[in-house]
C-alpha positions in Angstrom: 19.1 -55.0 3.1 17.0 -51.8 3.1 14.9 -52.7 0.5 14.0 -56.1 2.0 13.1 -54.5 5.4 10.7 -52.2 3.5 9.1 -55.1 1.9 8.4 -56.9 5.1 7.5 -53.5 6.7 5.1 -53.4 3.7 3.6 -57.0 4.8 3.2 -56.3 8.2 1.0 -53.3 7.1 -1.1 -55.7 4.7 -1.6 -57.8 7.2 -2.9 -55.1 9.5 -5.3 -53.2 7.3 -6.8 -57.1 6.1 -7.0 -57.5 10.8 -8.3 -53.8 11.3 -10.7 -54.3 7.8 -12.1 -58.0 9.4 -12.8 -56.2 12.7 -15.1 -54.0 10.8 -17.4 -57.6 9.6 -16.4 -59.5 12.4 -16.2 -57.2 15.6 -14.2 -59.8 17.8 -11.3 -57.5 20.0 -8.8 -59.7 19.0 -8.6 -58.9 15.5 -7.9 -55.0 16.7 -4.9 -56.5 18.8 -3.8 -58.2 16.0 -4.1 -55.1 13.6 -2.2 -53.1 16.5 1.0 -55.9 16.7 1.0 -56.1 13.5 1.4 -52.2 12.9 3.7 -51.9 15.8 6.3 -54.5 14.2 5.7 -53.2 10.7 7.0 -49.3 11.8 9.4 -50.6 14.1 11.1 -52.5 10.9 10.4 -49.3 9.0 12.2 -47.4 10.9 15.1 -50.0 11.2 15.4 -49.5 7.5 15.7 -45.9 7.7 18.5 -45.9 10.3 20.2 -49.2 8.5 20.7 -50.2 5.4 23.0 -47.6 3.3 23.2 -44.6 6.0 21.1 -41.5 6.2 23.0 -40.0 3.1 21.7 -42.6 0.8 18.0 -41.8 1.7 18.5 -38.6 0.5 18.4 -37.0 3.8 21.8 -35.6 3.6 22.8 -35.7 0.1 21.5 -33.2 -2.8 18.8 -35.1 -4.0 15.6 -36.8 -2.2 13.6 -39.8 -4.1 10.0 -39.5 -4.1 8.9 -43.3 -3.6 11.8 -42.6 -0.2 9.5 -39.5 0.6 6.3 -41.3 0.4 8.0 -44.3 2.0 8.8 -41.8 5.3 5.2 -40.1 5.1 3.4 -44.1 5.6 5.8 -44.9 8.8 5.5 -41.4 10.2 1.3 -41.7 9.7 1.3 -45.2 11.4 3.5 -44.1 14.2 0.7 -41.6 14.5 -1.7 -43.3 14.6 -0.8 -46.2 17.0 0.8 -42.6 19.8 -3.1 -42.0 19.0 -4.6 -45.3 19.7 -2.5 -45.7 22.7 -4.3 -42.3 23.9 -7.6 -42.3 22.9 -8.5 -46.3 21.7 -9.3 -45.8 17.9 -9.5 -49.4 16.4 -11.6 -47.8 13.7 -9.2 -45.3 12.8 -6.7 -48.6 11.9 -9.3 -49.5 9.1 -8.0 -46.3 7.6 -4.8 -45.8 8.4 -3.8 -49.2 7.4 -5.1 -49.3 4.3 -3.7 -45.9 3.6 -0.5 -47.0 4.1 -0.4 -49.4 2.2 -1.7 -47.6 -0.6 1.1 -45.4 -0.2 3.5 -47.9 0.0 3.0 -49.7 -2.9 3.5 -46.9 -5.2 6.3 -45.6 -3.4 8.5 -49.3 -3.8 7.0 -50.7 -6.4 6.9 -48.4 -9.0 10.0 -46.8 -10.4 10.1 -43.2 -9.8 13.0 -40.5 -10.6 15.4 -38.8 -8.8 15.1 -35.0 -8.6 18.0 -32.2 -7.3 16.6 -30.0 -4.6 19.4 -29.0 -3.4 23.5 -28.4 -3.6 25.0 -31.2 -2.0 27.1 -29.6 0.0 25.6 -26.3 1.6 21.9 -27.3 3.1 22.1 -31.1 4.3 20.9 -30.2 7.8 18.2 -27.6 6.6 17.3 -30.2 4.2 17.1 -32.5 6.6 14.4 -30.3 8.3 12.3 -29.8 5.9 11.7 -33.2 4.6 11.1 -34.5 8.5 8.6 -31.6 9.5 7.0 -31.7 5.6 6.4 -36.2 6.5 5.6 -35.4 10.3 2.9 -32.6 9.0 1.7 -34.6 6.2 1.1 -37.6 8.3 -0.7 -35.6 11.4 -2.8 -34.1 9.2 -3.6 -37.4 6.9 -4.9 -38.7 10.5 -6.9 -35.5 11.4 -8.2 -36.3 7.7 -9.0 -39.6 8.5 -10.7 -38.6 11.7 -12.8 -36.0 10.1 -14.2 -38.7 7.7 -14.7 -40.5 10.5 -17.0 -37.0 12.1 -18.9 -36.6 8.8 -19.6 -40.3 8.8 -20.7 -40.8 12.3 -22.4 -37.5 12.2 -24.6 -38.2 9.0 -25.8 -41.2 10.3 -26.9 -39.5 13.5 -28.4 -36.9 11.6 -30.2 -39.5 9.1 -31.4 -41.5 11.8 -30.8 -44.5 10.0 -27.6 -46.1 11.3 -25.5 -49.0 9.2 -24.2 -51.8 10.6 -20.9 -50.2 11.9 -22.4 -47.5 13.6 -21.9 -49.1 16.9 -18.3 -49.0 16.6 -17.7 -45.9 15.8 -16.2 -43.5 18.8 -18.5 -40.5 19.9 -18.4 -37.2 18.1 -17.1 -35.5 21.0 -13.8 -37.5 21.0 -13.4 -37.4 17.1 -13.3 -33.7 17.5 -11.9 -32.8 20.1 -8.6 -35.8 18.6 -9.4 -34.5 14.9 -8.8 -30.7 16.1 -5.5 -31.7 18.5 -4.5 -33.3 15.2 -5.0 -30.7 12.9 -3.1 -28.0 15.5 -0.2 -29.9 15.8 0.1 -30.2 12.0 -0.1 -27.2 11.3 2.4 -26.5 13.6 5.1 -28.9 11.5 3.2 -27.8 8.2 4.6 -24.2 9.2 8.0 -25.5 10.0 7.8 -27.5 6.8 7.2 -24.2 4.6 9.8 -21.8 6.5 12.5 -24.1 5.7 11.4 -25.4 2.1 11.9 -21.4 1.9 14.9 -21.5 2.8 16.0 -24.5 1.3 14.8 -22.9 -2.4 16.2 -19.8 -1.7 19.7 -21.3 -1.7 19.0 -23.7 -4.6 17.1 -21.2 -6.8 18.2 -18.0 -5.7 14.2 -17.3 -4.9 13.0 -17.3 -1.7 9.6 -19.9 -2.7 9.2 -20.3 -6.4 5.7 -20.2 -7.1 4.6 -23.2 -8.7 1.5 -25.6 -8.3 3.2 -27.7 -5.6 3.9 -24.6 -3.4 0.7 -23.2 -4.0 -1.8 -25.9 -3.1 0.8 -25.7 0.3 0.1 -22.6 1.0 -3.4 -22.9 0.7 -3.4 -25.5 2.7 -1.8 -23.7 5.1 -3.6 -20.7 5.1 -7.1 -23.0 5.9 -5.7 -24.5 8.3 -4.8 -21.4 10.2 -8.2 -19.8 9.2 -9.6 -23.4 11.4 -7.7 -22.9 14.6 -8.7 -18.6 14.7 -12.2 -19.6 13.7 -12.3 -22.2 16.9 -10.8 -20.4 19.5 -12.3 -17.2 18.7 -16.0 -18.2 17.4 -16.0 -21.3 18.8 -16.3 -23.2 15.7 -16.4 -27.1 16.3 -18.0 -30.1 14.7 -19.0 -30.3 10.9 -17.8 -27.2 9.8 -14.4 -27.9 11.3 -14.0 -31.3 9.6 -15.4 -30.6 6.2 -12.2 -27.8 7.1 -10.1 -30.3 8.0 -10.8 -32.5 4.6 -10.8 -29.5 2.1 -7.1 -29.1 3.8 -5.5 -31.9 3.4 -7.1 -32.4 -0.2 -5.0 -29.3 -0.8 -2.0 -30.8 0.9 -2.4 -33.7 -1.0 -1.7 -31.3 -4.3 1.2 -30.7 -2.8 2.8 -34.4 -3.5 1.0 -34.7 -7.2 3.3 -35.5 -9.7 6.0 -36.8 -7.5 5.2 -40.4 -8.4 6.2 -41.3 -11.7 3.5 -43.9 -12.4 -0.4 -43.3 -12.9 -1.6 -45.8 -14.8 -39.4 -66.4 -15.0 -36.7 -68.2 -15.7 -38.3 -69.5 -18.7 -40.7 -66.8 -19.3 -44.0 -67.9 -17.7 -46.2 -65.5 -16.0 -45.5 -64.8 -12.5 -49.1 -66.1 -10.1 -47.7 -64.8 -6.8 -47.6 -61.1 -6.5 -46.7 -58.9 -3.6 -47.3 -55.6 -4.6 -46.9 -52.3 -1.8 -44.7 -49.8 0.5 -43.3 -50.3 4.0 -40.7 -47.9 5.8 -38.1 -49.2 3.6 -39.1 -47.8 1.0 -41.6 -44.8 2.1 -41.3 -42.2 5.1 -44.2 -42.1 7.9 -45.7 -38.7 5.8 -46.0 -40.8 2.4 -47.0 -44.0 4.2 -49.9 -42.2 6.1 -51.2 -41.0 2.1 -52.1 -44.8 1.1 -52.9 -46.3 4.8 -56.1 -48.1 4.4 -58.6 -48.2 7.1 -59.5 -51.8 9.2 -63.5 -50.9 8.0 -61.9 -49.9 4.2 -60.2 -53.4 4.3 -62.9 -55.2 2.4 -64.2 -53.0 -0.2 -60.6 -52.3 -1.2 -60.4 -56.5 -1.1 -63.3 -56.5 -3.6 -61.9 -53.9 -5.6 -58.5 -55.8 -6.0 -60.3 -59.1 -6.9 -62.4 -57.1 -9.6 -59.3 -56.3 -11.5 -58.2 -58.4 -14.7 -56.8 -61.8 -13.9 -56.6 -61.8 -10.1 -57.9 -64.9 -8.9 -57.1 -64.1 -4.9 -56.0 -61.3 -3.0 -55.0 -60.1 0.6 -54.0 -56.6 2.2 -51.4 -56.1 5.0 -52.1 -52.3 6.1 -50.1 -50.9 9.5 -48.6 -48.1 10.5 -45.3 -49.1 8.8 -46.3 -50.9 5.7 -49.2 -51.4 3.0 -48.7 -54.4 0.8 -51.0 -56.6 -1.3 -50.6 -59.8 -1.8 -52.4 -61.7 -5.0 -52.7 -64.7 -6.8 -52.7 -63.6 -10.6 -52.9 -65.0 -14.1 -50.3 -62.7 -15.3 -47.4 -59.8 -13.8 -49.8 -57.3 -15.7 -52.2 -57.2 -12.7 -49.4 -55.6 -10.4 -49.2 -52.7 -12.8 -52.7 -52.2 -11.9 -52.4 -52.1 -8.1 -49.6 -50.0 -8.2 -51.0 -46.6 -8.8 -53.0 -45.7 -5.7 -49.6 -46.8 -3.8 -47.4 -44.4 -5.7 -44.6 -43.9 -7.1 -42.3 -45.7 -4.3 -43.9 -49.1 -4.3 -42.2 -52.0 -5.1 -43.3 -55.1 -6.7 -41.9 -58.6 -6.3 -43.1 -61.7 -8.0 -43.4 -65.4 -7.5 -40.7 -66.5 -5.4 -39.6 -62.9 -4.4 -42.9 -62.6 -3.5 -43.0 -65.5 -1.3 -39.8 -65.1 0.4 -41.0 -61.2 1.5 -44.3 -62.7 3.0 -42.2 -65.1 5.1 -39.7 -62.3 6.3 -42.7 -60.5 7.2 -44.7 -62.6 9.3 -41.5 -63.4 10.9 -40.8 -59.9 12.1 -37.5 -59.8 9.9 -38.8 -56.9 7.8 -40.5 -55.1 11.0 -38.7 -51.5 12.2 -37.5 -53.6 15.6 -36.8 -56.8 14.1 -38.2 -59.3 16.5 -41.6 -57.9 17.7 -44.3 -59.9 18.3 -47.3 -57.5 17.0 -46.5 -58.2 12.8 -47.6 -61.8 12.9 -51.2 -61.0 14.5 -51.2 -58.5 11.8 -51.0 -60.5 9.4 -53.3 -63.5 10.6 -55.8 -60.4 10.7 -55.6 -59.4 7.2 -55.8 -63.4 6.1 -59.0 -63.5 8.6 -60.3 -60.2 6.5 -59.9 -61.5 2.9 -61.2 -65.4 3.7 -64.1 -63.2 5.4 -64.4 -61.2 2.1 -63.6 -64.1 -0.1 -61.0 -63.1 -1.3 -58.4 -65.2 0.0 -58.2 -68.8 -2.1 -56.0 -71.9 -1.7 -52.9 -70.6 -3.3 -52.8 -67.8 -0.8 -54.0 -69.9 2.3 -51.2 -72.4 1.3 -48.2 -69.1 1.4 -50.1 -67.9 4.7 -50.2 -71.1 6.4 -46.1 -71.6 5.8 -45.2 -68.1 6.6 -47.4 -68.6 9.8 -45.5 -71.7 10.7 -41.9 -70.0 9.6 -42.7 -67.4 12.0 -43.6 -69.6 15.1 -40.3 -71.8 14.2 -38.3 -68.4 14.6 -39.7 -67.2 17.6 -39.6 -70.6 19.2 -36.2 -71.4 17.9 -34.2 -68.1 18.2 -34.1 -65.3 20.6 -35.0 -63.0 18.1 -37.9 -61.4 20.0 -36.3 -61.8 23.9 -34.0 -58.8 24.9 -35.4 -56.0 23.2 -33.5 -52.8 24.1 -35.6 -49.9 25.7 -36.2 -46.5 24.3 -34.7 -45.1 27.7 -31.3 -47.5 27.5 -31.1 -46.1 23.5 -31.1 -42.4 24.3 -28.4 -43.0 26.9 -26.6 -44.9 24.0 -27.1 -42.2 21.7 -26.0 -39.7 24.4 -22.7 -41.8 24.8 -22.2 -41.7 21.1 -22.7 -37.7 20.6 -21.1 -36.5 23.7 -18.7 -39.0 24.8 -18.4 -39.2 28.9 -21.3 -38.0 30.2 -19.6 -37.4 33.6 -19.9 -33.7 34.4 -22.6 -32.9 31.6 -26.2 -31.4 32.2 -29.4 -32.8 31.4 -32.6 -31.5 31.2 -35.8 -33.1 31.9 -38.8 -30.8 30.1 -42.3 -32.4 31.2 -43.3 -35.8 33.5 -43.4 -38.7 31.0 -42.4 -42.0 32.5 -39.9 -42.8 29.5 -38.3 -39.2 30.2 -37.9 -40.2 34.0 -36.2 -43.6 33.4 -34.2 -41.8 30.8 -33.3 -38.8 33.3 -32.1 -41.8 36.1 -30.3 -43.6 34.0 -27.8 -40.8 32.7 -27.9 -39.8 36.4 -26.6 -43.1 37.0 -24.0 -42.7 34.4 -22.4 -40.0 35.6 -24.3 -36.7 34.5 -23.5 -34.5 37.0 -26.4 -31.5 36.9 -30.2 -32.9 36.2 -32.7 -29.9 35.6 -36.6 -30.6 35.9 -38.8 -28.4 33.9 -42.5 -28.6 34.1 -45.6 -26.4 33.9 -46.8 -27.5 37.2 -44.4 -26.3 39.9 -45.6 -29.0 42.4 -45.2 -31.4 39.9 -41.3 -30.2 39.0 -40.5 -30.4 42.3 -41.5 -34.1 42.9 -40.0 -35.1 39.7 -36.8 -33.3 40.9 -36.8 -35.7 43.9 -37.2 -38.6 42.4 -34.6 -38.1 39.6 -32.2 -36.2 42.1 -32.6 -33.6 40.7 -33.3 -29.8 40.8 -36.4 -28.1 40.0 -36.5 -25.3 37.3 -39.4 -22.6 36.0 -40.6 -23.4 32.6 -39.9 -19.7 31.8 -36.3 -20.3 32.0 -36.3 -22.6 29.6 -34.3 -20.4 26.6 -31.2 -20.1 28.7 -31.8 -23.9 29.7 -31.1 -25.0 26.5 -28.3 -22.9 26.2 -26.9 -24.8 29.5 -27.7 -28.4 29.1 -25.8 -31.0 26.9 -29.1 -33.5 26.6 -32.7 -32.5 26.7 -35.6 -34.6 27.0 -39.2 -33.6 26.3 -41.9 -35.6 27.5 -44.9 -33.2 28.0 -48.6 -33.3 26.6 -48.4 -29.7 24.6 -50.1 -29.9 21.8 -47.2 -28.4 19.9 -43.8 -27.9 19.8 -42.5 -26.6 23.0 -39.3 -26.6 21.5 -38.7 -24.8 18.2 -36.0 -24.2 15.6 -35.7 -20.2 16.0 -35.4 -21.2 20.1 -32.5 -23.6 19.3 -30.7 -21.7 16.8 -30.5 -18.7 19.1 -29.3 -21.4 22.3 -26.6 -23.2 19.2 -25.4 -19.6 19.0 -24.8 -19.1 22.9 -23.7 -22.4 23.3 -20.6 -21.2 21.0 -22.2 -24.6 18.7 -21.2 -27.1 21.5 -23.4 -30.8 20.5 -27.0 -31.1 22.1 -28.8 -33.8 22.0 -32.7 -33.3 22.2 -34.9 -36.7 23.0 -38.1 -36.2 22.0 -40.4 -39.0 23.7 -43.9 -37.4 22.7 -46.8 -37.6 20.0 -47.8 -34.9 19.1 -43.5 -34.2 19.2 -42.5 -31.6 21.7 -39.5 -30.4 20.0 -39.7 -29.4 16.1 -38.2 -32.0 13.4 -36.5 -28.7 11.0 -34.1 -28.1 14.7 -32.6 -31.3 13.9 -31.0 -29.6 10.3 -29.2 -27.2 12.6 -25.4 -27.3 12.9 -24.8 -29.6 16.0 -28.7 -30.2 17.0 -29.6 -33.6 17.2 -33.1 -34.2 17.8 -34.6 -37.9 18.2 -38.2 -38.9 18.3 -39.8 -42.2 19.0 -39.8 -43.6 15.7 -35.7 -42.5 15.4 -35.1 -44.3 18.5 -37.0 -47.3 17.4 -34.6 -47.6 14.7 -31.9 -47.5 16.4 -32.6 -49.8 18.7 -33.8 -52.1 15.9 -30.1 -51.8 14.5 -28.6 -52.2 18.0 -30.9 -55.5 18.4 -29.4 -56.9 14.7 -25.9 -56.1 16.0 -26.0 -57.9 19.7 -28.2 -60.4 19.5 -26.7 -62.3 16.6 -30.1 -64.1 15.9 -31.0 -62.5 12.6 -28.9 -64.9 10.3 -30.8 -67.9 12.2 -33.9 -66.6 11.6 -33.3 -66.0 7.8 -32.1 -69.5 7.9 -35.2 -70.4 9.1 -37.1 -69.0 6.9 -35.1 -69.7 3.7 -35.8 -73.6 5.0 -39.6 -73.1 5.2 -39.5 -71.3 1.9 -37.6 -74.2 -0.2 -40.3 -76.5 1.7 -43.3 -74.0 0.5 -41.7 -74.1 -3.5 -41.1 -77.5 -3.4 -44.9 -78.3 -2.9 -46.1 -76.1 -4.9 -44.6 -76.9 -8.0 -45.0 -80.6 -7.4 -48.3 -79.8 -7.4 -47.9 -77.8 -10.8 -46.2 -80.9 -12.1 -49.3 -83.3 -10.9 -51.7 -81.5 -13.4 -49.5 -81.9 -16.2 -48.8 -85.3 -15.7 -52.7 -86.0 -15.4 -53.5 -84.1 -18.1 -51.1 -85.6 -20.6 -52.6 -89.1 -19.4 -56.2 -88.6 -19.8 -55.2 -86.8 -23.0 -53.2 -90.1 -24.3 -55.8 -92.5 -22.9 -58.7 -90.2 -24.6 -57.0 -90.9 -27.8 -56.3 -94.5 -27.2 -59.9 -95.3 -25.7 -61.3 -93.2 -29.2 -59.0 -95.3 -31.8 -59.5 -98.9 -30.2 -63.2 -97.9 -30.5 -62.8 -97.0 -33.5 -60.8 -100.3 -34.5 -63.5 -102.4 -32.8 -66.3 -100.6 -34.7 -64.2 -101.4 -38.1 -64.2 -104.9 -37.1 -67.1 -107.7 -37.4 -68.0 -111.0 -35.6 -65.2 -109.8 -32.4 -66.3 -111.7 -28.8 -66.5 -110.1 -25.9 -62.9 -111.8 -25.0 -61.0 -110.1 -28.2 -62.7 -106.6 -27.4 -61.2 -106.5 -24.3 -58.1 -107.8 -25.6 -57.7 -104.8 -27.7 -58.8 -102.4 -25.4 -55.6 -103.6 -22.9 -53.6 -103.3 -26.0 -53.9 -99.8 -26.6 -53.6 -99.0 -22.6 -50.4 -101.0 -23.0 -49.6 -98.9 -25.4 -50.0 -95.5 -23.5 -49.0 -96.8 -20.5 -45.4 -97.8 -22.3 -45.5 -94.9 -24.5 -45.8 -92.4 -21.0 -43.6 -94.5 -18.9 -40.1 -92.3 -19.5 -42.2 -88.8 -19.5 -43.8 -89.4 -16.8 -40.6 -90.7 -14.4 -39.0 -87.4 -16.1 -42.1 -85.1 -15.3 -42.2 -86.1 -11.6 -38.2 -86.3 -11.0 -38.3 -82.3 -12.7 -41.6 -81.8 -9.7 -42.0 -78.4 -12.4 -38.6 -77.0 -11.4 -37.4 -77.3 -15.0 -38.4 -77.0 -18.7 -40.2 -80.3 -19.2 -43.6 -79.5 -17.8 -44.5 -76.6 -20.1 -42.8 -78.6 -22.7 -44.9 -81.6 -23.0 -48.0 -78.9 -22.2 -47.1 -77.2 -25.2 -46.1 -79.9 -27.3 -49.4 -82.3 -26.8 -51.7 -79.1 -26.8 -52.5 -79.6 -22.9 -53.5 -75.9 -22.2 -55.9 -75.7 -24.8 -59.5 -77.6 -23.3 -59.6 -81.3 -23.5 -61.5 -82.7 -26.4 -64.9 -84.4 -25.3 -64.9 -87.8 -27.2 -67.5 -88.9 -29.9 -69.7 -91.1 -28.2 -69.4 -94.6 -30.7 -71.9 -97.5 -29.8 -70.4 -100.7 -28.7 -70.4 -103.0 -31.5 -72.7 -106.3 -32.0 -70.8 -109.1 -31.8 -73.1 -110.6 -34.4 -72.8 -110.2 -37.9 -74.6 -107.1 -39.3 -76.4 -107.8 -42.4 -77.3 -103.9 -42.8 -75.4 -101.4 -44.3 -71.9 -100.1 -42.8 -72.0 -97.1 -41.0 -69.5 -94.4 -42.4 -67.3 -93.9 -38.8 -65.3 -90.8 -40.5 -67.8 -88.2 -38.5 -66.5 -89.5 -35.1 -62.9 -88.9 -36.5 -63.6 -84.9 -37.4 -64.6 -84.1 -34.3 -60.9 -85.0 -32.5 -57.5 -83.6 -32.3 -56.5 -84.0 -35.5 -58.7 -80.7 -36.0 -55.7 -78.9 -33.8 
């Protein structure tokens, strides 16, 4: 009976970790209640299993030996207890995309596999103590495996801040400030049972054994555990340690706690290789940062030598240049892939190039904003109808490239007219208040500082006003001017001389002034970090040339954001509400099977006409030839065998050329029959033969083998 409420237990927790794991690519709400139900019933029978079944004594909990795959079993119900007392507290749903999965992953080991029984001790002298020890070593082990799971959660959340470049579940993550201040709780109050756990395993060995703790790998890896731990908790209440140190702390711990439990399980067990003509050669802020994009920027006034340049090199036929702030790419019509290896070095080593259909598809996504920093604005497309106007006005751009502009054009229009891709766009203001929220949490009772008079920094300054900051400092270099900034922000007016100490005060800074350097440098924040006791700031930087200095953001618990960081994240925050970006793709995809589709029925059309004139350039030659051969033919016969031999091609081509224009040059059969009736090579100009008399001739015959060497049959 025990056994078979495990097993469901064990279900219920699958079935959670798939809800919780779904919530993470779907983020609907009820997926996380689902997770949490789920969870709750799975413990609940857990638990029932424990208290049923055969009795405490045949757990192990009061007999002399203890099963691992029972111990493990314990250790999963105690973590998902845990974690659902921590839900309820402080609303984790992310957290359950770990913890679920990690119990399972316990689990399964622990029932499935077959694992031996091991004497700990005498059966009939330290059931209680026993007892003890194994409920303080699971409650430990499973705090901890959460503070664990919440410290991954820290370094996670806290990398992508610091990158700048947030993924797409960035907006579900909790803020910093909660992780640690829940990680750290965590972490204290398993410690606390870790400490029980090794004061009675002592005692517990020193009755079995006769040793008070018998050093061996198992004990050891505890002990160091333990001993970080401890070093954690003195290092934060005396120093004032918080943040990444703490949870890279936090994970080195448990990883040593984990030693502990090693060893108790006993199992471990061109599709057809023609040359690309489309080319999209270049860089964009995908691949390249601002400092190596602004190496290979080319001028508007550079545009068309660099156009003529392009078009000089071997086998490009066409050729246009996209150059902006966040991308240079060239875009060519080529007789071969080896012309992108010539374009390629005064880009560098990052640029990337995509052929043919690749090509294509990237030239759509860009006109239609889906490869732009903010997906959705409106400023790419002009862009790119200026660098087509550029190259037609240097001549560089030819049909094959006005046929992919004039579709990416029209894919771009059907998006923006279509989706709401480019409505709703998130300000830079509303995106440092998000980014606040996800540092610090609450931001009731926090200070912000407002260093300069910029109209971003001011909407910025209201709107963390408005939720809930409760001190709002004004710093400016005109007093006057700090005053009336102060009023309008509600807010109080500080000397710029004071601002040091400020930062060692406030909780968000934002610098908006027109100093031509940094007003706020590392050495100034690393000496305010240090005061601060390495409590989070958050430094806004809403200025070109930047106010604050980029190397502050590398220090422990500095986070500095500039325009271009916030434009990202917005970008991402735009992808994740507006749900408009798959449409748009759609879109495009639809435009770009139209754009193929025509062009390689137009491919197809040349082969088709080729192979005809070729046929009926043969035909037209031997009928001539025929007619030549014969004497006293009317007028009536000649034309007679003339139709005869177009009969003949036309009957001859009638299959090939239903198969060639079915195919429209998406298969094999076009450079086939190119290949096979020499329809690459240049067409063979016909001997010219003189109509023959219908009379009879009385004067010698004419040898007609000349007109013969000079066709085909040559090749």
């Amino acid at each position: 009976m025990a056994t078979i409420l495990v097993h469901i237990a064990l279900l219920a927790y699958a079935a959670g970790a798939a809800a919780f794991l779904t919530w993470l690519v779907r983020p609907d709400r009820r997926w996380v209640s689902a997770g949490r139900a789920l969870l709750l019933a799975g413990v609940a029978v857990h638990f029932a299993a424990f208290a049923a079944g055969l009795g405490v004594a045949a757990l192990g909990l009061g007999a002399g030996v203890w099963k691992s795959g029972q111990l493990f079993s314990l250790l999963a119900a105690v973590t998902v207890a845990g974690y659902l007392l921590l839900d309820w507290r402080y609303d984790l749903p992310v957290a359950g995309a770990f913890v679920a999965p990690f119990t399972v992953a316990v689990m399964v080991p622990a029932h499935l596999v077959t694992s031996q029984e091991r004497a700990v001790a005498p059966q009939l002298y330290h059931s209680a103590l026993l007892f003890v020890h194994v409920g303080a070593a699971a409650l430990g082990t499973g705090i901890l495996a959460l503070a664990f799971g919440l410290a991954l959660l820290y370094l996670a959340s806290e990398k992508q801040l610091k990158s700048k470049h947030p993924g797409r579940l960035f907006a579900r993550l909790p803020s910093l400030d909660l992780i640690d201040k829940a990680g750290y709780r965590l972490a204290v109050w398993g410690f606390v049972f870790l400490s029980l756990a090794i004061a009675t395993g002592s005692l517990v060995s020193r009755e079995s054994t006769g040793a008070v703790m018998p050093i061996a790998a198992k004990q050891g890896f505890a002990i160091l555990a333990w001993a970080l731990f401890a070093s954690l908790i003195q290092a934060r209440l005396v120093a004032g340690w918080r943040g990444r140190r703490v949870a890279l702390l936090v994970v080195t711990g448990f990883v040593l706690l984990a030693g502990t439990y090693v060893g108790l399980l006993g199992a471990a067990p061109n599709l057809h290789g023609v040359a690309a003509t489309l080319i999209c050669v270049g860089l964009s802020h995908r691949e390249a940062a601002i400092a190596v994009r602004e190496l290979v920027v080319v001028p508007a006034e550079q545009v068309p030598a660099r156009l003529a340049k392009l078009r000089a090199l071997p086998g490009v036929r066409e050729a246009m240049l996209i150059s902006t702030c966040n991308r240079v790419e060239i875009f060519a019509v080529a007789e071969g892939r080896a012309a992108a290896a010539d374009m390629l070095p005064e880009l560098g080593p990052l640029a990337v190039s995509r052929f043919d259909e690749d090509a294509a598809r990237h030239l759509f996504r860009v006109a239609a904003s889906l490869e732009s920093m903010v997906v959705g604005e409106a400023q790419i497309l002009g862009q790119v109808k200026e660098a087509a106007a550029i190259a037609q006005q240097a001549g560089a751009l030819g049909p094959e490239l006005q046929r992919a502009f004039d579709r990416a054009v029209a894919a771009a229009k059907r998006v923006r007219a279509e989706t709401e891709l480019a409505r709703g766009a998130l300000s830079i203001s509303s995106v440092a208040v998000q980014l606040a929220h996800k540092l610090l949490g609450e931001l009731q009772g926090r200070s912000v500082l407002v260093v300069g008079a910029g109209e971003m920094a001011q909407l910025a300054a209201k709107q963390l006003r408005r939720e809930g900051a409760s001190e709002l400092l004004v710093v400016n270099r005109n007093a006057a001017r700090a005053e009336e900034l102060a009023r309008e922000v509600d807010g109080v007016a500080v000397s710029l001389a004071e601002l040091p100490a400020l930062l060692e005060r406030a909780d968000v800074a934002i610098c908006s002034t027109a100093a031509e350097r940094a007003v706020v440098t590392r050495e100034m924040m690393a000496r305010a970090v240090k005061a601060r006791r390495y409590r989070p700031i958050f430094l806004v930087d809403l200025t070109l040339p930047r106010n604050v200095e980029p190397s502050a953001n590398e220090l422990e618990n500095v986070y500095v954001y500039d325009l271009d960081d916030l434009e990202r994240v917005a970008a991402q925050n735009r992808d994740l509400r507006g749900g408009q970006v798959g449409r748009a793709e759609e879109i495009v995809e639809d435009e770009l099977r139209a754009y193929l589709a025509q062009t390689r029925e137009r491919q197809a059309v040349p082969v088709l006409a080729r192979l005809r004139a070729h046929a009926e350039a043969v035909a037209k030659a031997e009928a001539e030839k025929t007619l030549a051969a014969l004497r006293g033919l009317g007028e009536r016969e000649q034309k007679t065998v003339r139709a005869m031999a177009a009969a003949i091609v036309n009957k001859l081509l009638h299959r090939p050329t239903s198969a060639l224009r079915e195919e429209a040059g998406q298969g094999p059969l076009g450079d086939a029959a190119a290949r096979l009736f020499g329809l690459d090579e240049p067409a063979p100009q016909p001997v010219p033969i003189p109509t023959p008399d219908p009379a009879p001739d009385p004067a010698p015959e004419s040898d007609p083998e000349p007109a013969v060497l000079s066709f085909p049959a040559k090749r």
